[in-house]
PDB file of N, CA, C and O in Angstrom, chain B, residues numbered from 101:
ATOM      1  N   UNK B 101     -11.988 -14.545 -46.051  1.00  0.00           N
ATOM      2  CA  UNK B 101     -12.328 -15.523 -45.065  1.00  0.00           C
ATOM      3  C   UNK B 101     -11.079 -15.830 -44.233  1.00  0.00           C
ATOM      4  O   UNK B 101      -9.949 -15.995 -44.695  1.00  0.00           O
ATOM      5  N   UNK B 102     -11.461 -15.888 -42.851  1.00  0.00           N
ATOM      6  CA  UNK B 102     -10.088 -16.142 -42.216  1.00  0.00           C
ATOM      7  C   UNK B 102     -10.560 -18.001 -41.705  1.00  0.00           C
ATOM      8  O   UNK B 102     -11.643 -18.536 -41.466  1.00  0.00           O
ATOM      9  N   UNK B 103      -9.371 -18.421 -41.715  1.00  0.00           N
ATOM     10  CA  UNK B 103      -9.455 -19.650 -40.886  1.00  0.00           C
ATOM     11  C   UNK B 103      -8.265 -19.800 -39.777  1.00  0.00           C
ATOM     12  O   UNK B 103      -7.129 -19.327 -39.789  1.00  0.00           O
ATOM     13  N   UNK B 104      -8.970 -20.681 -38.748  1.00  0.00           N
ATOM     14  CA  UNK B 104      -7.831 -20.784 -37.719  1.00  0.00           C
ATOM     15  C   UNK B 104      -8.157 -22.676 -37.940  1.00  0.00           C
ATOM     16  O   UNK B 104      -9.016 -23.446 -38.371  1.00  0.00           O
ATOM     17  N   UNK B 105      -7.086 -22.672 -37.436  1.00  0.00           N
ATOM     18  CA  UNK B 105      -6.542 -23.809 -36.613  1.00  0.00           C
ATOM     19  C   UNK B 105      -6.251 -24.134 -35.054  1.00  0.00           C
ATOM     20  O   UNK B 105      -5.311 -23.745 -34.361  1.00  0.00           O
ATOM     21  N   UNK B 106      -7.373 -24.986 -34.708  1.00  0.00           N
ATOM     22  CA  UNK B 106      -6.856 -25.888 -33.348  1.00  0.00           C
ATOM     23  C   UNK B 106      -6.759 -26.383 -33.006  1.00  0.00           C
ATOM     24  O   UNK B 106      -7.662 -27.182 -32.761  1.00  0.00           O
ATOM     25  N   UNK B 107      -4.915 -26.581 -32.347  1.00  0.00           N
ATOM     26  CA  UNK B 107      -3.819 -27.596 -31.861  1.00  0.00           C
ATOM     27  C   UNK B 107      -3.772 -27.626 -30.637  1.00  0.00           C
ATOM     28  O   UNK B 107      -3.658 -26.622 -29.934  1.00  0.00           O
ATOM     29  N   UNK B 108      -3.836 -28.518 -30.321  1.00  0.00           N
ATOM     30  CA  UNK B 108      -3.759 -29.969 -28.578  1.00  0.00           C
ATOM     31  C   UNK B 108      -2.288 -30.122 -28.867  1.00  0.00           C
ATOM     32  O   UNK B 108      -1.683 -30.433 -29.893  1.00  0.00           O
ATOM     33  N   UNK B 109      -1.934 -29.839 -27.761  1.00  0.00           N
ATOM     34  CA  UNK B 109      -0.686 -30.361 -27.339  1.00  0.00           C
ATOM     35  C   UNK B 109      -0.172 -30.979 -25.924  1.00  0.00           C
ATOM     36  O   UNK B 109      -0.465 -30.344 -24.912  1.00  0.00           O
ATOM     37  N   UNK B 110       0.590 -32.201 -25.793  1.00  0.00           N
ATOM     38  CA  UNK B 110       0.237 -32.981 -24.831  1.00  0.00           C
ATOM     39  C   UNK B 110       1.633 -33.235 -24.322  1.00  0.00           C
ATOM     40  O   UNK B 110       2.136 -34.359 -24.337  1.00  0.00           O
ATOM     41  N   UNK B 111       2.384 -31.914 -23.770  1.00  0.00           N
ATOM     42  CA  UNK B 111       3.926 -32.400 -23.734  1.00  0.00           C
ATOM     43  C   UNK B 111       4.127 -33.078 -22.290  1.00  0.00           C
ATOM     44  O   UNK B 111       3.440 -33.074 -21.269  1.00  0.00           O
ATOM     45  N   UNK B 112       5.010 -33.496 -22.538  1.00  0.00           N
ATOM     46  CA  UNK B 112       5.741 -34.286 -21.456  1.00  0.00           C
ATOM     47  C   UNK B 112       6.829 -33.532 -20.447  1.00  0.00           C
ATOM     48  O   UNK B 112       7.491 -32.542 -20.758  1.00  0.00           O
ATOM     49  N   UNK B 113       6.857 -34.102 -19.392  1.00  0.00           N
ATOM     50  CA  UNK B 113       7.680 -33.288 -18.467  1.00  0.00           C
ATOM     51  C   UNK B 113       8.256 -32.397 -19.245  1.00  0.00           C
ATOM     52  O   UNK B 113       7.487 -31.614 -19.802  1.00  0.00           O
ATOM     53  N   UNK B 114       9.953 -32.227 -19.548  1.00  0.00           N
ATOM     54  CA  UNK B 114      10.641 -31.545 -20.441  1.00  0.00           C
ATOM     55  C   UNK B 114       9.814 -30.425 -20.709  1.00  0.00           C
ATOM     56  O   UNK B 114       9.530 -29.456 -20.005  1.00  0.00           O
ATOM     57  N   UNK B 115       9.420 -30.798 -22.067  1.00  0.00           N
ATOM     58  CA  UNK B 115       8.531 -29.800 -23.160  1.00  0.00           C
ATOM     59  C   UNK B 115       7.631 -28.672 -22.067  1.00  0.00           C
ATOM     60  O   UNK B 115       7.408 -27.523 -22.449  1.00  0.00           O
ATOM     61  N   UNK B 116       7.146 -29.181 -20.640  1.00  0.00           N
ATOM     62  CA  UNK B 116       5.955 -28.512 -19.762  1.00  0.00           C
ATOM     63  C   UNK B 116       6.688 -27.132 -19.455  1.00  0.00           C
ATOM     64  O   UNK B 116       6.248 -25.996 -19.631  1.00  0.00           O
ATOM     65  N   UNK B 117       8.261 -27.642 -18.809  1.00  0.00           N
ATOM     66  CA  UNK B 117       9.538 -27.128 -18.231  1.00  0.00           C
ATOM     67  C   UNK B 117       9.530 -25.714 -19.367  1.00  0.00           C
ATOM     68  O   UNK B 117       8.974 -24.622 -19.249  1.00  0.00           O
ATOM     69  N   UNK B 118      10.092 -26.079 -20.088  1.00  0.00           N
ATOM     70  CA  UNK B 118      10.417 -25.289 -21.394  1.00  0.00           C
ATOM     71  C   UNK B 118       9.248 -24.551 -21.237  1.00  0.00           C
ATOM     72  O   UNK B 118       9.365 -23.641 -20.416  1.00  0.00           O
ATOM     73  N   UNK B 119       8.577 -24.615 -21.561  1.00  0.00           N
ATOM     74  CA  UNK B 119       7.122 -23.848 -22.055  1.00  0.00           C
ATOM     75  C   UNK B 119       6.655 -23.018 -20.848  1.00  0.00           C
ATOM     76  O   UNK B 119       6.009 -21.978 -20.977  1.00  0.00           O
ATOM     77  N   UNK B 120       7.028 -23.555 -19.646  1.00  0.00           N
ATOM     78  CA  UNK B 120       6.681 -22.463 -18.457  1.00  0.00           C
ATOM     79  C   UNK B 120       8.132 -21.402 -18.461  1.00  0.00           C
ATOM     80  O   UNK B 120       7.888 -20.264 -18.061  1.00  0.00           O
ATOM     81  N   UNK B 121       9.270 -21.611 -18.780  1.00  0.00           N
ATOM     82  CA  UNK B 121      10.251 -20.598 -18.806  1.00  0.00           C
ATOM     83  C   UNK B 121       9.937 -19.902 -19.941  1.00  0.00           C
ATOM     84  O   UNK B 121      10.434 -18.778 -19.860  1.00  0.00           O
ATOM     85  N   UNK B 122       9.405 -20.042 -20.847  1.00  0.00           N
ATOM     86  CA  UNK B 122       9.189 -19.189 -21.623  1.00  0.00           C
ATOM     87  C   UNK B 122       7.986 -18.213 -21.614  1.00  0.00           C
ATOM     88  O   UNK B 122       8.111 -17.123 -22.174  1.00  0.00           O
ATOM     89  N   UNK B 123       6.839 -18.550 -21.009  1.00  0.00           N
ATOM     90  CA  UNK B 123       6.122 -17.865 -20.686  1.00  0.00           C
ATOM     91  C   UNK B 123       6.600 -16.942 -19.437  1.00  0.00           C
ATOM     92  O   UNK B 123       6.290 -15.751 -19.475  1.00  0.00           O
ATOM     93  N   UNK B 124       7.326 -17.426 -18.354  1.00  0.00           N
ATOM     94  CA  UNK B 124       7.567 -16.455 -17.741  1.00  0.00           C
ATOM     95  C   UNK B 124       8.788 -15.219 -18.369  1.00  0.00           C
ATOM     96  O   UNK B 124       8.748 -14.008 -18.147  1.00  0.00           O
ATOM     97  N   UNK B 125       9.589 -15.796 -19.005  1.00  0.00           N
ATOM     98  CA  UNK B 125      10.329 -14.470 -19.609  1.00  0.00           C
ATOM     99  C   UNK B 125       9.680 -13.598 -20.352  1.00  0.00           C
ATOM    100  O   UNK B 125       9.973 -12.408 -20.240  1.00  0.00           O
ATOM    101  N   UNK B 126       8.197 -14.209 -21.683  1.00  0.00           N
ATOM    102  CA  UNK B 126       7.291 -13.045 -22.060  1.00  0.00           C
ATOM    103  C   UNK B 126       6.915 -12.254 -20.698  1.00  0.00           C
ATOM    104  O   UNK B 126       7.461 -11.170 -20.493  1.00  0.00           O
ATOM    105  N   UNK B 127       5.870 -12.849 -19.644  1.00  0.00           N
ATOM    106  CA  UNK B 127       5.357 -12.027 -18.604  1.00  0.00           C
ATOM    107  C   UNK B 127       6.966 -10.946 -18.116  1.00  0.00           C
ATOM    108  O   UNK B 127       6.844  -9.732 -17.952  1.00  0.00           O
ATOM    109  N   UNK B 128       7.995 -11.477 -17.993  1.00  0.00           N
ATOM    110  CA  UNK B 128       8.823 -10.350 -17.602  1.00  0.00           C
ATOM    111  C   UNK B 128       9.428  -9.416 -18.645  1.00  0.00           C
ATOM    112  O   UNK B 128      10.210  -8.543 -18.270  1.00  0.00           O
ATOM    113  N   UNK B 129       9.199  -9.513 -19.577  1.00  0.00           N
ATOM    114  CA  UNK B 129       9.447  -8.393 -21.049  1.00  0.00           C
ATOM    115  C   UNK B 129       8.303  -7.792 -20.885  1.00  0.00           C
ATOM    116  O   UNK B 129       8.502  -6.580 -20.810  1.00  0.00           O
ATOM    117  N   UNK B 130       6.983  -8.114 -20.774  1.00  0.00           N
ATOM    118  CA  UNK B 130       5.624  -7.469 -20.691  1.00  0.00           C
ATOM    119  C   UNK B 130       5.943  -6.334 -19.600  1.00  0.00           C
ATOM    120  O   UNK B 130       6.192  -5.174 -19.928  1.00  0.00           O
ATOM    121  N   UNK B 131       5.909  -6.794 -18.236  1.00  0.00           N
ATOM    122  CA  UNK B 131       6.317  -6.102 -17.184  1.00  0.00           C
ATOM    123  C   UNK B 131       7.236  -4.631 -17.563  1.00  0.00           C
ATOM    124  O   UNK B 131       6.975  -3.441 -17.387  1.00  0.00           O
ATOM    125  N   UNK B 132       8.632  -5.472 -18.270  1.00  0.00           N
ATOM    126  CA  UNK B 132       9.590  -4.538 -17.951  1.00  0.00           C
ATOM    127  C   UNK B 132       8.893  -3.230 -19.282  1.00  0.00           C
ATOM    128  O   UNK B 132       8.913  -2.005 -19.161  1.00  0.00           O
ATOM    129  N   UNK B 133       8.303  -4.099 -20.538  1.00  0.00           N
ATOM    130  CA  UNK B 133       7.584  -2.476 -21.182  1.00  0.00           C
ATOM    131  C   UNK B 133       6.567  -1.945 -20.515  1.00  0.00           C
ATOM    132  O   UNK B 133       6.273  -0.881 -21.060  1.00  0.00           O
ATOM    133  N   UNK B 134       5.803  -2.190 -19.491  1.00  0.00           N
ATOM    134  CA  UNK B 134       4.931  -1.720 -19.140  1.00  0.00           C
ATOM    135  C   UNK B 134       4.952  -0.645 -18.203  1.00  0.00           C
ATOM    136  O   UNK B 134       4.138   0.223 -17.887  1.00  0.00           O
ATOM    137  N   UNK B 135       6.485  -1.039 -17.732  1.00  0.00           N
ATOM    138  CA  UNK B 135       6.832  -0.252 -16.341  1.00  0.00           C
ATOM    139  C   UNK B 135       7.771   0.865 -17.394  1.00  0.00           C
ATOM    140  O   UNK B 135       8.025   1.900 -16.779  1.00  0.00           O
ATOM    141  N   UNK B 136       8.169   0.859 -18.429  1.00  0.00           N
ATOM    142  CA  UNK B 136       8.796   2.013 -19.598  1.00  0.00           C
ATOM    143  C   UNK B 136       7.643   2.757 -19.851  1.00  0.00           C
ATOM    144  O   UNK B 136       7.802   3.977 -19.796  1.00  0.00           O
ATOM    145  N   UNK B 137       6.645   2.391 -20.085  1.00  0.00           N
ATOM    146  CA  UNK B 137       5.756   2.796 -20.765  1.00  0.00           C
ATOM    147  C   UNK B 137       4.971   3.962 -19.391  1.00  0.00           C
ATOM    148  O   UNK B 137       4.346   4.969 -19.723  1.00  0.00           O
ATOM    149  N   UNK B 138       5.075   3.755 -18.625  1.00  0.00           N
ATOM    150  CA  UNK B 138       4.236   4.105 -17.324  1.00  0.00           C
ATOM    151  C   UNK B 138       5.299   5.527 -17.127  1.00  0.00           C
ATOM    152  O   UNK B 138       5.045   6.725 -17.256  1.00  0.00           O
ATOM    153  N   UNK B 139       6.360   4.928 -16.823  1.00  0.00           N
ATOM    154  CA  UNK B 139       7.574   6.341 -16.864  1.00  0.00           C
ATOM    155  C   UNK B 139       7.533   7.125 -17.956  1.00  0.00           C
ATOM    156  O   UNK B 139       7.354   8.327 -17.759  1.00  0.00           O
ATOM    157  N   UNK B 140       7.682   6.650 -19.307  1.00  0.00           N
ATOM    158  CA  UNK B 140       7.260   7.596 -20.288  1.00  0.00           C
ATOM    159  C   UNK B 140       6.152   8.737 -19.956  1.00  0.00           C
ATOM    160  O   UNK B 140       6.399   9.939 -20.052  1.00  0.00           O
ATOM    161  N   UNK B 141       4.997   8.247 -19.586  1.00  0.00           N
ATOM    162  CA  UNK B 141       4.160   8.910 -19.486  1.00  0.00           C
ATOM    163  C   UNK B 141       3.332   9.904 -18.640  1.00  0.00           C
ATOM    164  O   UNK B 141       2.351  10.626 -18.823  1.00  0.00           O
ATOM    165  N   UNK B 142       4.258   9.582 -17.538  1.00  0.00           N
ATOM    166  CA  UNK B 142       4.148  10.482 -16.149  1.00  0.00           C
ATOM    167  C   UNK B 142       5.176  11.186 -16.538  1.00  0.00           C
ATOM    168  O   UNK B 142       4.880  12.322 -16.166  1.00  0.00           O
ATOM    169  N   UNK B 143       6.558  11.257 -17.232  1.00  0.00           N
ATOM    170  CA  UNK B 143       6.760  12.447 -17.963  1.00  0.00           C
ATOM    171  C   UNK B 143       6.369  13.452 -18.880  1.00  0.00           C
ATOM    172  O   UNK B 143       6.614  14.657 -18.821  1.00  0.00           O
ATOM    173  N   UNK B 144       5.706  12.793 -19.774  1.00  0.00           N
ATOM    174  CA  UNK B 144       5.002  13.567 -20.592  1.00  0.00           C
ATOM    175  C   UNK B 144       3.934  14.495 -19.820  1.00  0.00           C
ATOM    176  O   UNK B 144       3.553  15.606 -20.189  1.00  0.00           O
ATOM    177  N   UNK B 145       3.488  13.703 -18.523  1.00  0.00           N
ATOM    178  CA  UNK B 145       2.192  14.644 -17.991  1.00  0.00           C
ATOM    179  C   UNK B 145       2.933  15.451 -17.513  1.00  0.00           C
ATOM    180  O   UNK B 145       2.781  16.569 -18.004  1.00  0.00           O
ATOM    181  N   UNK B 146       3.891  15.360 -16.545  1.00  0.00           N
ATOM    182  CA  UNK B 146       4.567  16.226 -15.622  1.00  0.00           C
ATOM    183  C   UNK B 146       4.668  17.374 -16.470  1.00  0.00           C
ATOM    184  O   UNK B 146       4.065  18.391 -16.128  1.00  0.00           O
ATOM    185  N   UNK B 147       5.428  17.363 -17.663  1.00  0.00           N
ATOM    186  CA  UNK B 147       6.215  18.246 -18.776  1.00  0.00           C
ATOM    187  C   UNK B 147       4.823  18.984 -19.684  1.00  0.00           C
ATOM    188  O   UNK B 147       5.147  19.947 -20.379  1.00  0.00           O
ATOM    189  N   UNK B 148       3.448  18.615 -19.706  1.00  0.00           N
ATOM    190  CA  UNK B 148       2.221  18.764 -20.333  1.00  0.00           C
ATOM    191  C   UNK B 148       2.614  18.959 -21.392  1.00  0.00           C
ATOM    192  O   UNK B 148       2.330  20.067 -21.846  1.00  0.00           O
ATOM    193  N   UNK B 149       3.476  17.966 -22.332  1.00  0.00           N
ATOM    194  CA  UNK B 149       3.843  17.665 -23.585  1.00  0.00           C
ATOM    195  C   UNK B 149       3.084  17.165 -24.356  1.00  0.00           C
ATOM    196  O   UNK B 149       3.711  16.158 -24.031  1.00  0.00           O
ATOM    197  N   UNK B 150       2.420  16.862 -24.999  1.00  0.00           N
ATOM    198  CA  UNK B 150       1.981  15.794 -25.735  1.00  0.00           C
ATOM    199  C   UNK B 150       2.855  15.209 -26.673  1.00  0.00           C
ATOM    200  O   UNK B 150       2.619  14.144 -27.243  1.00  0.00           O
ATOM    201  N   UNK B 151       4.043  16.018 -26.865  1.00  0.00           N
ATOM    202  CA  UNK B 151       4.478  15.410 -28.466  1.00  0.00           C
ATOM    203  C   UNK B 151       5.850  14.510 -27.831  1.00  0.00           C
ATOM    204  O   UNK B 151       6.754  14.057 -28.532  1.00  0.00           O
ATOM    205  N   UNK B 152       5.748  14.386 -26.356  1.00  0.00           N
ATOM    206  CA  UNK B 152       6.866  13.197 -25.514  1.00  0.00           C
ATOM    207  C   UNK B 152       6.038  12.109 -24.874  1.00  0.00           C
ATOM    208  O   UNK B 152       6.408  11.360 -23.970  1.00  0.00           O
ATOM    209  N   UNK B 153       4.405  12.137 -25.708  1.00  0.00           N
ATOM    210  CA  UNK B 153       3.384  11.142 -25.199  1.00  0.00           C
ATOM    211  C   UNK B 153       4.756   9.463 -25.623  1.00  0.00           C
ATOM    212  O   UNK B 153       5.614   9.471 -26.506  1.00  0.00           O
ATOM    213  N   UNK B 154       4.485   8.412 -24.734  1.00  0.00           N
ATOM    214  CA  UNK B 154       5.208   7.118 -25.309  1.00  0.00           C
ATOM    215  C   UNK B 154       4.064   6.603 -26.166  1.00  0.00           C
ATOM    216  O   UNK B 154       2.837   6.584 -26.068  1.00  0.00           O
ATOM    217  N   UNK B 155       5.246   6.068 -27.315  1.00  0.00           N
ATOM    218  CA  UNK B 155       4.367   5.099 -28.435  1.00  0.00           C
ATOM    219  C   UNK B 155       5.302   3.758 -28.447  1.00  0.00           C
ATOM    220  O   UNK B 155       6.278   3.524 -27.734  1.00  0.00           O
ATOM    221  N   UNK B 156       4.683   2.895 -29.531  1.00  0.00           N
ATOM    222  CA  UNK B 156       5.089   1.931 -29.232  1.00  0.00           C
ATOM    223  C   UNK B 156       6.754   1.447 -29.612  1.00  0.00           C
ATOM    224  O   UNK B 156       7.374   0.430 -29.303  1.00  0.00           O
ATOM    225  N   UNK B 157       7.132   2.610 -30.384  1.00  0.00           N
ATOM    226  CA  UNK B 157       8.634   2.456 -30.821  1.00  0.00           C
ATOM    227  C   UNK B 157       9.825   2.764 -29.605  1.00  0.00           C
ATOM    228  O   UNK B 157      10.896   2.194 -29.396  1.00  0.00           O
ATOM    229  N   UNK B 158       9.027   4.152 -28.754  1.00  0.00           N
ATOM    230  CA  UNK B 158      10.073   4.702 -27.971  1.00  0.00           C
ATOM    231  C   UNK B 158      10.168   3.530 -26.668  1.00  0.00           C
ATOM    232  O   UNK B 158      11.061   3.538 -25.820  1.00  0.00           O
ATOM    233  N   UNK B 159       8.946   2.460 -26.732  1.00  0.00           N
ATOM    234  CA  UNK B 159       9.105   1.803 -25.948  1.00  0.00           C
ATOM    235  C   UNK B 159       9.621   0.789 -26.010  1.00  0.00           C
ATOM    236  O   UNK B 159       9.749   0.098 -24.999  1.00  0.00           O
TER     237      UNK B 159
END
């Protein structure tokens, strides 16, 4: 059985601040693997490799 939990949170200026810089640095780590991941793989096609396919380590 799984259970979740759900939490309300009601921050105040500050805490809002914080919490939007941090979401934007995930969205720009997301980005920057996504745009690795994209190059990886238009090499691999170029090269018709499969075994230089990107996984999630090389990325």
């Amino acid at each position: 059985m799984l259970r979740t939990h759900k939490i309300r949170c009601y921050p105040n200026a500050t805490m809002r601040r914080v919490l939007e810089q941090a979401c934007d640095y995930r969205r720009y780590c997301y980005n920057q693997a996504l745009a690795t991941w994209n190059e990886l793989y238009d090499a691999s096609v170029v090269l018709a490799d499969k075994t230089v396919r990107p996984n999630e380590r090389q990325v």
